[in-house]
Backbone as a printed PyTorch tensor [residue, N CA C, xyz], in Angstrom:
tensor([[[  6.1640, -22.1280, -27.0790],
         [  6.6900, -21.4100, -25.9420],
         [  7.8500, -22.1950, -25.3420]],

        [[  8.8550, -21.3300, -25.1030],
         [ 10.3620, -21.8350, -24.5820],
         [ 10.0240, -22.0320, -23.1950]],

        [[ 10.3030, -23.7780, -22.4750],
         [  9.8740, -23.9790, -21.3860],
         [ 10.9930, -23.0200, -20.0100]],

        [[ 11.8600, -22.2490, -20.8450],
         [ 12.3900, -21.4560, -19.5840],
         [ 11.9150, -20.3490, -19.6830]],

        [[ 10.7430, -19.7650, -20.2650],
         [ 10.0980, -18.2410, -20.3160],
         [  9.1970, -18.6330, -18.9920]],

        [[  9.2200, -17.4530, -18.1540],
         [  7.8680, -17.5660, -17.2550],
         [  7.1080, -17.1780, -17.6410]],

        [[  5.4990, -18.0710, -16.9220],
         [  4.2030, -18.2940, -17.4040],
         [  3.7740, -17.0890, -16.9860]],

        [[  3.0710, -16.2390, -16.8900],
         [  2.2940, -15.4340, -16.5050],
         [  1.4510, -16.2770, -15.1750]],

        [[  1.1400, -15.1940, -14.5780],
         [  0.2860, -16.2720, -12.8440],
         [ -0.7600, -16.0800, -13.5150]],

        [[ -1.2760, -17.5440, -12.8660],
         [ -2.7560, -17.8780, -13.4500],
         [ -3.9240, -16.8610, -12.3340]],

        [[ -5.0210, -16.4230, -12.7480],
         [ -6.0410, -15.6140, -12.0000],
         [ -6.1000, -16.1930, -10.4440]],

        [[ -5.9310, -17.8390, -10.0230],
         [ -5.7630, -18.0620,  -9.0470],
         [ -4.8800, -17.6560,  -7.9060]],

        [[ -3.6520, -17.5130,  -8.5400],
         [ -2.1950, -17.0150,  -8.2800],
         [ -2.4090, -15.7250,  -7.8370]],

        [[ -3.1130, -15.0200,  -9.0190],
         [ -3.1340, -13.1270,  -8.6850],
         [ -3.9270, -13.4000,  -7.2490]],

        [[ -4.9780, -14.0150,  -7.1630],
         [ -6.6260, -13.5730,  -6.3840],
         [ -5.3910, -14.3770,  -4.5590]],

        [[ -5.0260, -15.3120,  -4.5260],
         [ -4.7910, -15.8930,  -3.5000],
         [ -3.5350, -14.4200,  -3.1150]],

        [[ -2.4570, -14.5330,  -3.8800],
         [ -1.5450, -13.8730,  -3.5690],
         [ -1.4830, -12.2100,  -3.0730]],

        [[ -2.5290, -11.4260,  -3.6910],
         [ -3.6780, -10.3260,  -3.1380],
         [ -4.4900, -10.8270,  -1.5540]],

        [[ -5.0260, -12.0940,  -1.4050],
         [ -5.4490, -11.8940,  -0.3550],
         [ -4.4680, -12.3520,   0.9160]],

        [[ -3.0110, -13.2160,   0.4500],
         [ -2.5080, -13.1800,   1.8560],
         [ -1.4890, -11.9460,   1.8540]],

        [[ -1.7830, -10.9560,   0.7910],
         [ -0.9650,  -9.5530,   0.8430],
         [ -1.2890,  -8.5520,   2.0940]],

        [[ -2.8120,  -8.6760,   2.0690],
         [ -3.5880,  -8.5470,   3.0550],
         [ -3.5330,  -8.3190,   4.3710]],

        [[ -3.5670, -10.1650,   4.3310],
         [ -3.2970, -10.7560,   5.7850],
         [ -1.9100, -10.1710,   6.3690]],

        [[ -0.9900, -10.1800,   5.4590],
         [  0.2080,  -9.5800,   6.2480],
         [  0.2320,  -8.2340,   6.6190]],

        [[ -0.6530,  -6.9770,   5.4450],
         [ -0.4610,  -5.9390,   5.9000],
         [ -0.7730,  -5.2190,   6.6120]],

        [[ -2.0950,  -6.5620,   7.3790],
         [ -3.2340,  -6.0670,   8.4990],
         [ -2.2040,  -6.4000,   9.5480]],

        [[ -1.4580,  -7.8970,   9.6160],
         [ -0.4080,  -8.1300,  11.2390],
         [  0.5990,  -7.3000,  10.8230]],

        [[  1.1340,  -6.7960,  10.0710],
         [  2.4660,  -6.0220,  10.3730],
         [  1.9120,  -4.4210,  10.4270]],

        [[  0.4710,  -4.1590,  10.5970],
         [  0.3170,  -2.5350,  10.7750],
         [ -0.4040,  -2.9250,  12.5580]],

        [[ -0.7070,  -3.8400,  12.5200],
         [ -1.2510,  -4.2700,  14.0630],
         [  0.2720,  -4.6640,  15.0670]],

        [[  1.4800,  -4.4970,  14.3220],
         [  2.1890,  -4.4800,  14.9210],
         [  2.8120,  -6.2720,  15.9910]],

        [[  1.9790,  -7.1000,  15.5020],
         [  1.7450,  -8.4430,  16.1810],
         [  3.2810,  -9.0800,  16.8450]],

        [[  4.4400,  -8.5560,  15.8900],
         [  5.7870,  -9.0730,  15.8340],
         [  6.5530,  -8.0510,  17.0660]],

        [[  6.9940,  -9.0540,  17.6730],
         [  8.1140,  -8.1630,  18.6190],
         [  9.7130,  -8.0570,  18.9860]],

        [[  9.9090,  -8.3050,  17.5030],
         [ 11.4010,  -8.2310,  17.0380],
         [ 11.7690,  -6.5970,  17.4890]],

        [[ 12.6310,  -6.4510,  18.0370],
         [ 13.1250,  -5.3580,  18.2430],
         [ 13.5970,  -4.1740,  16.9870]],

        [[ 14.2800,  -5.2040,  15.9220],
         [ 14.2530,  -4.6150,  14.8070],
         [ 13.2210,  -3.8530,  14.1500]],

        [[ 12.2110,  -4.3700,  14.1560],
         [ 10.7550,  -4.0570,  12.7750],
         [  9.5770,  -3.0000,  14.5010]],

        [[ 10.2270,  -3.1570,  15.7760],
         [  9.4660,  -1.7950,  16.7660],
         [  9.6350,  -0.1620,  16.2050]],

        [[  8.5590,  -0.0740,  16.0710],
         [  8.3570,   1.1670,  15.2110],
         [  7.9920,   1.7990,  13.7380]],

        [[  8.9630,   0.5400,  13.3690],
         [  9.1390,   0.4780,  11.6040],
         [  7.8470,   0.2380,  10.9570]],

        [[  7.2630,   1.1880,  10.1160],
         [  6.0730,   0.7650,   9.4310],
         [  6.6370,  -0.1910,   7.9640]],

        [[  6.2060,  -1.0770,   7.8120],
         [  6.4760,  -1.8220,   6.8860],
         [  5.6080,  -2.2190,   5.7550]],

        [[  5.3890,  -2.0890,   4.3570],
         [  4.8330,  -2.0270,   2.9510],
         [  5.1160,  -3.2760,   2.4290]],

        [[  3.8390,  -4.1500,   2.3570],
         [  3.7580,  -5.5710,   1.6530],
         [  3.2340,  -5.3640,   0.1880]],

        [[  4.2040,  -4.4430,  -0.7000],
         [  4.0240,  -4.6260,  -1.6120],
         [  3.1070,  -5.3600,  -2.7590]],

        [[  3.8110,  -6.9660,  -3.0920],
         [  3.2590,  -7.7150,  -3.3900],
         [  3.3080,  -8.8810,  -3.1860]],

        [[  2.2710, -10.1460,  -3.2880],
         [  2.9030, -11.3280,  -2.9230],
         [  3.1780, -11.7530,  -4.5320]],

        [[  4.1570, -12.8490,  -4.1190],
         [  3.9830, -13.6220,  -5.9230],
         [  4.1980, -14.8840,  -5.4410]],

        [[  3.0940, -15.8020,  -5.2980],
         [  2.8190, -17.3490,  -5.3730],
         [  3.5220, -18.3070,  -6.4320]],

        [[  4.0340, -19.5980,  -6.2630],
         [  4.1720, -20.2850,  -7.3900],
         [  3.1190, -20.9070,  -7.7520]],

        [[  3.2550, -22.0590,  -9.2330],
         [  2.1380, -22.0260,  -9.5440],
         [  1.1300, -23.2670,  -8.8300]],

        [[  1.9050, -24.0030,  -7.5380],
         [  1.4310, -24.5770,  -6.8770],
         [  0.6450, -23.8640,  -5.7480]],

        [[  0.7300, -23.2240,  -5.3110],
         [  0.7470, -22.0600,  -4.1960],
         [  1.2390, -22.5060,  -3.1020]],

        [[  2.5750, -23.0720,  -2.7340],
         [  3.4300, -23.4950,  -1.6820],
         [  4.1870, -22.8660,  -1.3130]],

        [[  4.6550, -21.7800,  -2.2520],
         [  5.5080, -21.1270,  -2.3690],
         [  5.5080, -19.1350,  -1.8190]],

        [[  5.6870, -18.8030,  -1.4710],
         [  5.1430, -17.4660,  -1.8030],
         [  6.2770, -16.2780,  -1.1280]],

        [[  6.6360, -14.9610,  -2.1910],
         [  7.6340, -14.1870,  -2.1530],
         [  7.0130, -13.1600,  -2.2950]],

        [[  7.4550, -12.7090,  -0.9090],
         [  6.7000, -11.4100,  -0.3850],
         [  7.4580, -10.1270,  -0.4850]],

        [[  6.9470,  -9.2910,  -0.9660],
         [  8.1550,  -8.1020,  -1.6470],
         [  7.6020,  -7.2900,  -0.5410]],

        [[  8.4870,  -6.6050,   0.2650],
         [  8.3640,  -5.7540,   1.2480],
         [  9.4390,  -4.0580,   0.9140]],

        [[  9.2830,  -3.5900,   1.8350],
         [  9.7210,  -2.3880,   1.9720],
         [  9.5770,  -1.7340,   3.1040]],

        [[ 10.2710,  -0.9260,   4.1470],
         [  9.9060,  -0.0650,   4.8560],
         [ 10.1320,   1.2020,   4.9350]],

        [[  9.0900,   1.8780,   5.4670],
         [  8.8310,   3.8150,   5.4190],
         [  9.9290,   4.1920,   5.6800]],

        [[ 10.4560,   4.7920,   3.8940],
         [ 11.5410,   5.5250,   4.2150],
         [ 13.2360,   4.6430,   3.8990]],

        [[ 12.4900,   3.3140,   3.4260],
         [ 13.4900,   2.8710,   2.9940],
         [ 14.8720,   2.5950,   3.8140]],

        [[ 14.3580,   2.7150,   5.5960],
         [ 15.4270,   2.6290,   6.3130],
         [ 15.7390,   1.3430,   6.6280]],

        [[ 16.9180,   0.6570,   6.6900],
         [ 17.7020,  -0.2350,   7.4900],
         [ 16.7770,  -1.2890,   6.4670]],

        [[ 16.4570,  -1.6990,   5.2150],
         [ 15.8850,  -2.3980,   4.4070],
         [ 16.6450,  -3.9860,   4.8690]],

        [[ 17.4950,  -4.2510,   4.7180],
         [ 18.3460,  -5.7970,   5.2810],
         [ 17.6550,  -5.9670,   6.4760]],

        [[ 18.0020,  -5.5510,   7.2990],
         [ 17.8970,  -5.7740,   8.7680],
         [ 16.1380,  -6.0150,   9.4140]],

        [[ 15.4000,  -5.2680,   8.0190],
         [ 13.8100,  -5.4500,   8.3790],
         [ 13.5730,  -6.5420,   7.6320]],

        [[ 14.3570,  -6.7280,   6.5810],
         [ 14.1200,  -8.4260,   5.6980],
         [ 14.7160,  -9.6560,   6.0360]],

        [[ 15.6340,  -9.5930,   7.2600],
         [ 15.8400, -10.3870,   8.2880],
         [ 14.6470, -10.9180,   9.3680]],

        [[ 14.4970,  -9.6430,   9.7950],
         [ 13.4530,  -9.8530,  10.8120],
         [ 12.4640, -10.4240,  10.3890]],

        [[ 11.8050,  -9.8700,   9.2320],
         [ 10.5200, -10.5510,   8.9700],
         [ 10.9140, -12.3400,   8.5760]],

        [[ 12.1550, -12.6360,   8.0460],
         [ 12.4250, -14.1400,   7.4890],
         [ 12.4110, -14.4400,   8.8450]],

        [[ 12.6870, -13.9510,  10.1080],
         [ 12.9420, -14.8590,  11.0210],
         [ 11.2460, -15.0370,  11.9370]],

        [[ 10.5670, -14.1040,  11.2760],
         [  9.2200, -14.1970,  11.6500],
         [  8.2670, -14.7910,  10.9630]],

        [[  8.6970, -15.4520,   9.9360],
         [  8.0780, -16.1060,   8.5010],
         [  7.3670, -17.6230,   9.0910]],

        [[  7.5720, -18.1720,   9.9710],
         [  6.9390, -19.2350,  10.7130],
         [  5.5720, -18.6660,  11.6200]],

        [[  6.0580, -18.0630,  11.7880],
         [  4.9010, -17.3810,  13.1560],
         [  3.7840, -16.6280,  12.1510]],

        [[  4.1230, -15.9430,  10.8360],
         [  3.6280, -15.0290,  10.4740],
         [  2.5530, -15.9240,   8.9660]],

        [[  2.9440, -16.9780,   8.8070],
         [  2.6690, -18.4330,   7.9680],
         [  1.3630, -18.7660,   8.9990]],

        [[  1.7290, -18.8550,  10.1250],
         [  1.0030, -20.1430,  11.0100],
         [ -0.7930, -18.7050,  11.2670]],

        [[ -0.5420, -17.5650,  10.9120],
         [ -1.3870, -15.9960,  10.8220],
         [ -1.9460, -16.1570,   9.8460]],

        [[ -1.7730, -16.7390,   8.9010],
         [ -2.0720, -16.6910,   7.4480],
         [ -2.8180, -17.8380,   7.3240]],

        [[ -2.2600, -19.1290,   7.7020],
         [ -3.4070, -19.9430,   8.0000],
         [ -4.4610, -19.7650,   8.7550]],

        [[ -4.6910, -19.3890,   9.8410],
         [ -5.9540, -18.9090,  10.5400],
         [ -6.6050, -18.3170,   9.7960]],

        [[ -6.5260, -17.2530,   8.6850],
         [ -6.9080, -16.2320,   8.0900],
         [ -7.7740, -16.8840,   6.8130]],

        [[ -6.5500, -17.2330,   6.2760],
         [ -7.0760, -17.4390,   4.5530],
         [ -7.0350, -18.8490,   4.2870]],

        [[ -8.3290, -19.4090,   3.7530],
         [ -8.8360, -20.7260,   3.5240],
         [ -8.0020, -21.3950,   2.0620]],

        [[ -7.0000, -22.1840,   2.4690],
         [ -6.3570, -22.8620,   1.6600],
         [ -6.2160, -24.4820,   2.5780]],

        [[ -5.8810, -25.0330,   0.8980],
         [ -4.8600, -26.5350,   2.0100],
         [ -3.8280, -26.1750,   1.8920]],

        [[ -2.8330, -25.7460,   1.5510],
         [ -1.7540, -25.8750,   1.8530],
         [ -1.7630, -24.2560,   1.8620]],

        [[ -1.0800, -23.7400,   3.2330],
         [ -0.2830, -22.6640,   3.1550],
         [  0.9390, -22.4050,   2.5470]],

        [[  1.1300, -21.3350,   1.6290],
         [  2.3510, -21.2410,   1.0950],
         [  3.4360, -20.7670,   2.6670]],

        [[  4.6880, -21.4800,   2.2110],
         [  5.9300, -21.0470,   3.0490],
         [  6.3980, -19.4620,   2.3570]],

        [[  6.7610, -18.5560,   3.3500],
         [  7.2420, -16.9240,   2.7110],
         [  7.9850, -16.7360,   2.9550]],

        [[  8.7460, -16.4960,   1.8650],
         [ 10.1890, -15.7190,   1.5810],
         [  9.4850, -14.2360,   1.9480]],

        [[ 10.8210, -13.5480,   2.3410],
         [ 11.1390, -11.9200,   2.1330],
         [ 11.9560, -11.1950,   1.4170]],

        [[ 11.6330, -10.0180,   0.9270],
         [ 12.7550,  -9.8480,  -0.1340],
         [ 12.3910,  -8.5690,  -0.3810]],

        [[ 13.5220,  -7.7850,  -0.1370],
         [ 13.2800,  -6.0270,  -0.4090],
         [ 12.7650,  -5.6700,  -2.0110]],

        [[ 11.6270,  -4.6310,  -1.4710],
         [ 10.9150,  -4.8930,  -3.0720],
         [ 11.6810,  -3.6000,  -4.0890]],

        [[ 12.7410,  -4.3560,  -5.2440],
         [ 13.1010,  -3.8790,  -5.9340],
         [ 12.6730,  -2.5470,  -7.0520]],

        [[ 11.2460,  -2.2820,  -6.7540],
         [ 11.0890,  -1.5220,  -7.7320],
         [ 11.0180,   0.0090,  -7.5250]],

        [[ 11.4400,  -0.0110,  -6.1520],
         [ 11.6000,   1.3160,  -6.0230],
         [ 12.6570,   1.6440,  -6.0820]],

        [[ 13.8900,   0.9520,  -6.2780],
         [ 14.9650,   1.5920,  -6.4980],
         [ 15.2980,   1.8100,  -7.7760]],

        [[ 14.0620,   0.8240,  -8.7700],
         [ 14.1900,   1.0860, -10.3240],
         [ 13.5860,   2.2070, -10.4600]],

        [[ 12.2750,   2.8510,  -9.5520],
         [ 11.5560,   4.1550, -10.1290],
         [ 12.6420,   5.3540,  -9.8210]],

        [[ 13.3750,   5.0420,  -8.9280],
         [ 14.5700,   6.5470,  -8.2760],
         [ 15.5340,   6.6300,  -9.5400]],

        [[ 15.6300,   5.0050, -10.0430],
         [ 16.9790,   5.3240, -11.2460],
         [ 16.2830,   6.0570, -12.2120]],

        [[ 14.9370,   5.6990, -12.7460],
         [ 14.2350,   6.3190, -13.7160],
         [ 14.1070,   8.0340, -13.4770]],

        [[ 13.7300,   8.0740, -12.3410],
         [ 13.6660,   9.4160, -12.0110],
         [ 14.9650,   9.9530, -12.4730]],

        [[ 16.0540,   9.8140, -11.8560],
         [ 17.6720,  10.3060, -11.9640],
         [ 17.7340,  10.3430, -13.4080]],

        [[ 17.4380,   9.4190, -14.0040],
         [ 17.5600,   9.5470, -15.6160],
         [ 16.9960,  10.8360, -16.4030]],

        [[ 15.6160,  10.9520, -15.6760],
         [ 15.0770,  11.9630, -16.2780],
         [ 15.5460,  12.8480, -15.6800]],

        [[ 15.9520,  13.3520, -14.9300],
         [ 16.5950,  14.9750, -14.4750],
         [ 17.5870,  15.0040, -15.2410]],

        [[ 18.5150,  14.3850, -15.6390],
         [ 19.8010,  13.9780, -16.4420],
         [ 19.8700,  15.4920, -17.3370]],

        [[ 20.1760,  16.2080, -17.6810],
         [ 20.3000,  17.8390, -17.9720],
         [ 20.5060,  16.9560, -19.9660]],

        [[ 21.3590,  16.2560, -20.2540],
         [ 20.9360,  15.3430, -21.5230],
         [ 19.5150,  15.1220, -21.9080]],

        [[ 18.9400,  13.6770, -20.8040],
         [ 17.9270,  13.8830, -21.3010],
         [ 16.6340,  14.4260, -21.5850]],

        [[ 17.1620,  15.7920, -20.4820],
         [ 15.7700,  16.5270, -20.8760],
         [ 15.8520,  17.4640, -21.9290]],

        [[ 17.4300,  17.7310, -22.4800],
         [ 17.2710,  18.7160, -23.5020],
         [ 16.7440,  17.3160, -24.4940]],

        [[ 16.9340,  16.3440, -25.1040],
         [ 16.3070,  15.4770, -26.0100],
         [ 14.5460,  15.2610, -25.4090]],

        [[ 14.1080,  15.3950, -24.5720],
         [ 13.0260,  15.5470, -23.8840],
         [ 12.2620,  16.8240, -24.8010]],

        [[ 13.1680,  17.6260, -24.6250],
         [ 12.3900,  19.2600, -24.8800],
         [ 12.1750,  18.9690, -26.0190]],

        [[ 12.8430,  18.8080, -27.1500],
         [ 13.6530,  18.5410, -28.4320],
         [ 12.7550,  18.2550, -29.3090]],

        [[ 12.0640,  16.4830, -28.2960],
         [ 11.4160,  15.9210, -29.0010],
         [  9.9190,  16.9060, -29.2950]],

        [[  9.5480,  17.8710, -28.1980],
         [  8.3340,  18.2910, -27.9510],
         [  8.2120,  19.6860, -29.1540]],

        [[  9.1180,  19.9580, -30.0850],
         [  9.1090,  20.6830, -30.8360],
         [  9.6890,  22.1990, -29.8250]],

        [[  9.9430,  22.9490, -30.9360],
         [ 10.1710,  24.5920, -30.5990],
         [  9.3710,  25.2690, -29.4780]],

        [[  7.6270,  24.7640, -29.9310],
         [  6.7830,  25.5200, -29.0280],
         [  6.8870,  24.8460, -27.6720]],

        [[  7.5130,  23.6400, -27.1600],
         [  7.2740,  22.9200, -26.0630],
         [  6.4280,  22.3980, -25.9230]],

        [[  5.2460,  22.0370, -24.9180],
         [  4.5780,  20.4500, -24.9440],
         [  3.5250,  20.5960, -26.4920]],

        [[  3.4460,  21.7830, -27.2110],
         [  2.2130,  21.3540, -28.1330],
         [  1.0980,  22.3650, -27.6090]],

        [[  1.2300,  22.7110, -26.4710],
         [ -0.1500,  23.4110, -25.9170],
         [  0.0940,  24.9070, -26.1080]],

        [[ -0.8580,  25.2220, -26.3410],
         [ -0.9100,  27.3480, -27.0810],
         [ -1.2820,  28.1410, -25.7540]],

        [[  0.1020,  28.9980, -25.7420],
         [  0.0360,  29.8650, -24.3870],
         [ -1.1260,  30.8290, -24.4690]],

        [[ -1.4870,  31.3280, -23.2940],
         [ -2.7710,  32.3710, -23.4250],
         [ -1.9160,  33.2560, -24.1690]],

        [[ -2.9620,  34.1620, -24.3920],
         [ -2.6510,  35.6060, -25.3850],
         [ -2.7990,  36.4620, -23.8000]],

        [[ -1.3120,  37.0640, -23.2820],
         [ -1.5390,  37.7070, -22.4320],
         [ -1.9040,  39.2190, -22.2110]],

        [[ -2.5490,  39.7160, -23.8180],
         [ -2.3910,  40.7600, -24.1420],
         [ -4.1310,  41.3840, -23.7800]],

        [[ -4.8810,  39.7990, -24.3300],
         [ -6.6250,  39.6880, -23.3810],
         [ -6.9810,  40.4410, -22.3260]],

        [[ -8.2500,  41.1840, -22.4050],
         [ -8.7910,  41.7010, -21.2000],
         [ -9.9850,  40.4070, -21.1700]]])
């Protein structure tokens, strides 16, 4: 294995990084932060992803609706001390990981995917592939009583 491939997270990594996913999505729906920015804004803690020390930790966020995405991944970095010092109270570690924020990219990969598939191209190669009759499945006989 090429030491610049990433490792896969070890079960520790998944299980810790799931439970301070948690912790955040219980204070940011309890609303705890009183940044003027993130008042109102419901906000989606995606996922966490720990390093393999667990010091580290990058919190993929999003908010409802995808509005003002910068300006809520500001706020929360500037709440990342206060919202750390929550996480320790919470979840039994020695070392608390420090959290990054970072707009979670994969929804703008599922919208491109989507766009792809409406693509009037690829759905005639779509159809194409599914043969003459279309998906394979046999229409009723509408002629049946």
């Amino acid at each position: 294995m090429n030491k610049r491939e990433p490792r896969a997270p070890s079960q520790r990594q998944l299980r810790v990084g799931e439970e301070v996913r948690h912790v955040l999505a219980r204070l940011l729906e309890r609303g705890v932060l009183r940044d003027p920015v993130l008042a109102g804004v419901s906000v989606t803690v995606t996922e966490v992803r720990l390093s393999p020390d667990l010091r580290n930790a990058t919190v993929f966020v999003m908010p409802l609706g995808g509005i003002e995405v910068e300006a809520v991944v500001q706020a929360l970095g500037r709440a990342a001390a206060f919202l750390r010092r929550q996480v320790a109270g919470t979840v039994a570690l020695r070392n608390v990981p420090a959290l990054t924020f970072i707009a979670d990219p994969s929804f703008d990969q599922a919208g491109h995917i989507e766009a792809l598939l409406r693509n009037p191209r690829v759905a005639r190669d779509l159809i194409s592939e599914a043969g003459p009759e279309g998906d394979g499945e046999e229409e009723p006989n509408r002629n049946e009583v």
